[in-house]
C-alpha positions in Angstrom: 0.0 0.0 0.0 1.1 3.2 -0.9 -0.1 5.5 2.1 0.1 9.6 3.3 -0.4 10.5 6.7 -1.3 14.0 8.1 -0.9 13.8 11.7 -2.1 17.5 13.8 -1.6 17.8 17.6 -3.1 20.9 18.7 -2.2 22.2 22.3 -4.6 25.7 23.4 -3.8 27.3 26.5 -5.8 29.2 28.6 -2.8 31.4 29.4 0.5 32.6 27.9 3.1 30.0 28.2 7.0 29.7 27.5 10.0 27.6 27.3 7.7 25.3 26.0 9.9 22.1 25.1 8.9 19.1 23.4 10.4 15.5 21.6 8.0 14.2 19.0 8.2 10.7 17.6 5.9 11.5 14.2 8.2 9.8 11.6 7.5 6.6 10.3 10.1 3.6 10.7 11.9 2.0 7.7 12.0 -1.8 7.9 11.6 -5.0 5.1 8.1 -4.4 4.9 8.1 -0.5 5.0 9.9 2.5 3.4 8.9 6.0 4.4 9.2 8.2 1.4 8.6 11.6 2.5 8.5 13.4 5.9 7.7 16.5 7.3 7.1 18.8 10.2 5.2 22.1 10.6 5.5 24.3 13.7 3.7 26.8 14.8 5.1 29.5 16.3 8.1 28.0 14.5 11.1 27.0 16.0 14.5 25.2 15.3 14.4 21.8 15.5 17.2 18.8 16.4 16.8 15.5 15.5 18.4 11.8 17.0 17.6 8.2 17.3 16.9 7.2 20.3 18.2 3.9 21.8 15.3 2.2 19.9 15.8 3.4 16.9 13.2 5.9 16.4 14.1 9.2 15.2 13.3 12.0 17.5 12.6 15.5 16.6 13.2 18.0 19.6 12.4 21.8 19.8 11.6 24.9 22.3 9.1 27.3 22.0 10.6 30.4 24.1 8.5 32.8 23.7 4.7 33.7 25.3 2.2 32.0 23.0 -1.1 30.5 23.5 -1.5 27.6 21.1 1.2 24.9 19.5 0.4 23.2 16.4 2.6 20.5 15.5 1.8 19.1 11.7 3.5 15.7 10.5 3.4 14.8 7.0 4.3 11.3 5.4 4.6 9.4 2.7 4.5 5.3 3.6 4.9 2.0 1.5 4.3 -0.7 3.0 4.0 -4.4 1.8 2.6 -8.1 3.3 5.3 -9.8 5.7 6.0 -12.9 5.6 4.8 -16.0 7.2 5.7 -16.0 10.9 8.2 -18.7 11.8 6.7 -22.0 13.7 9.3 -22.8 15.8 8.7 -25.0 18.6 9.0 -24.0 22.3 12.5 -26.0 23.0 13.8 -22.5 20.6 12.9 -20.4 23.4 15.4 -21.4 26.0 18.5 -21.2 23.7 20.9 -18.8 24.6 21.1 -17.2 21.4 17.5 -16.5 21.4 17.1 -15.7 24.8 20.3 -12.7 24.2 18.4 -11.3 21.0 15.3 -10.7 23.0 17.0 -9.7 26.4 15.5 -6.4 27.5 12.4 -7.3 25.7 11.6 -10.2 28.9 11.6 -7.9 31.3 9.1 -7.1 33.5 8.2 -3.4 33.5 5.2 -3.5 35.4 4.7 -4.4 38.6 1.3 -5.9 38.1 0.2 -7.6 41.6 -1.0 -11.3 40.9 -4.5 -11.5 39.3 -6.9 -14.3 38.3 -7.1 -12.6 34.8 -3.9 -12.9 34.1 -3.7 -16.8 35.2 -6.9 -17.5 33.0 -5.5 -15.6 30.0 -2.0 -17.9 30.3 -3.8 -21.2 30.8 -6.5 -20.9 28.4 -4.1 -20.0 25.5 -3.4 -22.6 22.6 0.5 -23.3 23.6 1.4 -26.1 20.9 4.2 -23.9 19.8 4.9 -20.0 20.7 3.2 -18.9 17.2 -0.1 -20.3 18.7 0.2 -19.1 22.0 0.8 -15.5 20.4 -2.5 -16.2 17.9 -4.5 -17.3 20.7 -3.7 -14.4 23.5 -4.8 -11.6 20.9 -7.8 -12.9 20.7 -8.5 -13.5 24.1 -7.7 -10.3 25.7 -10.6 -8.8 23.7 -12.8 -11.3 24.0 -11.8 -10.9 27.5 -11.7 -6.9 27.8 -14.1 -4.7 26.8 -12.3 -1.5 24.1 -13.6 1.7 25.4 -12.6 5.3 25.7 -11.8 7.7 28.1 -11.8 4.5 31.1 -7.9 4.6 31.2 -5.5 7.2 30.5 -1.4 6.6 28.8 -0.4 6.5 32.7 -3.0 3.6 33.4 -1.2 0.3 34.5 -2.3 -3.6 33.8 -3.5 -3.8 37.0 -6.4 -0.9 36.7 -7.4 -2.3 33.0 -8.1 -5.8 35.0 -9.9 -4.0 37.5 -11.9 -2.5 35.3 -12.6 -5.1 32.2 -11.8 -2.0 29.8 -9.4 0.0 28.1 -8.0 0.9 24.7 -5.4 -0.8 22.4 -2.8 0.5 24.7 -3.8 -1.2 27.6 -4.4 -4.2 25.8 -0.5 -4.2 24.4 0.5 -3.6 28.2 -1.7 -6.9 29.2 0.2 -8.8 26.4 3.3 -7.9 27.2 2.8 -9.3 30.5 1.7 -12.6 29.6 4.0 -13.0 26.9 6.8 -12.4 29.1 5.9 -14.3 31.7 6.0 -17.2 28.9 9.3 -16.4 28.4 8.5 -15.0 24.9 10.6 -11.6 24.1 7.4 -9.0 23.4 8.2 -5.0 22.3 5.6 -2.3 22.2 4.4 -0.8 19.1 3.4 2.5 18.6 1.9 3.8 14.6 -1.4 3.6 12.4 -3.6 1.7 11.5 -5.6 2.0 8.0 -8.8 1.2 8.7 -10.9 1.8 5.9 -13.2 -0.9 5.5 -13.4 -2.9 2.6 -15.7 -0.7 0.4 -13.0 1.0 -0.9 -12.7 4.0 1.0 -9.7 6.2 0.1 -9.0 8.9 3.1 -9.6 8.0 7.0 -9.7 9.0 10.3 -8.4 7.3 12.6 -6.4 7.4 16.2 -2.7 6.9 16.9 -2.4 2.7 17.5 -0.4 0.3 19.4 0.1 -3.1 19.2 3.1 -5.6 19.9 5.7 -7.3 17.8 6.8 -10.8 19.3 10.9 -12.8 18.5 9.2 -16.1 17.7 12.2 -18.8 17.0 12.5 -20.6 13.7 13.2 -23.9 12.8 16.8 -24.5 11.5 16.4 -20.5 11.4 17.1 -17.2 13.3 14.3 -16.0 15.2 12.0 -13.0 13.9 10.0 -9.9 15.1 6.2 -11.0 14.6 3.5 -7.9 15.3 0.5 -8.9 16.3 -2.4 -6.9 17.2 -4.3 -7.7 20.2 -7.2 -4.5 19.7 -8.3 -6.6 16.3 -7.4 -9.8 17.0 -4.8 -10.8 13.7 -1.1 -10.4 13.2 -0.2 -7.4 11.5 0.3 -6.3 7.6 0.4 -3.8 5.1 -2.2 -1.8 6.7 -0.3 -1.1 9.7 2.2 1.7 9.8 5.1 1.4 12.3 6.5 4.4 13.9 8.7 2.9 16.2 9.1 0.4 19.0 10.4 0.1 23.2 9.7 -1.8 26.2 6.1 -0.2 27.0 4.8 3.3 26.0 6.8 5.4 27.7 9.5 4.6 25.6 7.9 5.8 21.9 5.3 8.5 23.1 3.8 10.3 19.7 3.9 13.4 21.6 6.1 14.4 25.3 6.4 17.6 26.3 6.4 20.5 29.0 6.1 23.7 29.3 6.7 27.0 31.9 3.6 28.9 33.2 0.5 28.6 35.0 -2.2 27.7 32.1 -4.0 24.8 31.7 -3.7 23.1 28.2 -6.5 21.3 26.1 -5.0 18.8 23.8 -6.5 18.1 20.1 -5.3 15.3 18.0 -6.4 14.7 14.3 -4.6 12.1 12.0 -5.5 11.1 8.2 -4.5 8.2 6.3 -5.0 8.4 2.4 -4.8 5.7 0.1 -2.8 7.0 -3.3 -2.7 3.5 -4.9 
């Protein structure tokens, strides 16, 4: 799929603010199955910008806004192809305790939530399909929102794995966060996800609106093979493909953010976000 992406974050203020300082992580990622053509950034009030990688990989764009102002616009532009990936690798379960594998997916076993023990969590593990890791991974994303109910404005990005099984609802983050945990705990190296999703139905539709998404990208080993990074999408229940749009990846959501940033002065912000995906093909 040839794709463009217009991504707006609007901040207004209620009050002049300054020294308003921000990292954005807006640019699409370049992998085997995606290649980001064109990319751009509009400020408003303007302001120089620096950009990095960050340990991830995911190119950061950092600015300051110095002076007084009362509203930010940041514009991202892009220009994405993407294509299928391949079949996932069916390794069995004795891959998972090599060393090799185990080094390759290192920081991506660790816990980073201190989730308390929860019934949920047991039932999700036990109830999977676990013939081989592939199925465990196929079977958990379609649990959890069989499970979980997706709905808005019940959790917030600081929301842990613990309130989402409190509460039986969330959105797609909270639903990577869940996976994560139990993929983990099976001893299968899990990464967060954070990009687009195309979701034009199948009627054809060329332009969209849709959210920011998340989902999670697995190492599943292969046989007489190296292992390789599987994303799977727990909110809609399928691996990924060429509908999904990568931005970049970390441990949880802290680590790729869309949007992080602080500011001097007493006014309280109200945040709009507005992102379009076209279809040029």
């Amino acid at each position: 799929m040839k794709l463009s992406v217009r991504h707006l974050t609007t901040y207004d203020y209620d009050g002049d603010v300054v020294d308003n300082l921000n990292a954005v992580r807006l640019k699409p990622a370049v992998g085997p199955e995606q290649r980001c053509e064109d990319f751009a950034v509009r400020l408003a009030p303007g302001a120089r910008v620096h950009r990095h990688a960050d340990y991830f990989g995911t190119e950061v764009l950092e600015f300051g806004v110095h002076q007084p102002h009362r509203r930010l616009e940041i514009e991202a532009e892009a220009r994405v192809q993407t294509s299928p990936p391949p079949p996932p690798p069916q390794g069995d379960w004795s891959a998972t305790t090599a060393a090799a594998y185990r080094e390759q997916g290192a920081e991506y076993l660790l816990r980073t939530d201190r989730t308390p023990p929860h019934r949920a969590l047991d039932e999700l593990a036990a109830g999977a399909e676990d013939s081989s890791p592939l199925a465990f991974v196929q079977s958990l994303i379609t649990a959890i929102p069989d499970r979980f109910e997706y709905r808005r404005g019940v959790t917030y990005v600081g929301s842990t794995v613990a309130e989402l099984l409190e509460g039986g609802a969330g959105v797609c983050q909270d639903f990577v966060h869940l996976a994560l945990v139990v993929l983990r705990g099976r001893g299968l190296p899990a990464r967060y996800v954070s990009g687009y999703l195309f979701a034009a139905d199948d009627g054809g539709e060329a332009s969209v609106e849709v959210d920011t998404h998340a989902w999670l990208e697995v190492l599943l080993p292969r046989a007489g093979g190296p292992p390789a990074w599987v994303g799977a999408d727990p909110t809609n229940r399928h691996l990924t493909a060429e509908r999904h749009v990568k931005i970049g990846h970390g441990r949880h959501y802290a680590d790729v953010p869309p949007v992080k940033g602080i500011y001097r002065g007493e006014a309280d912000a109200r945040l709009t976000v507005r992102v379009t995906i076209t279809r040029e093909d």
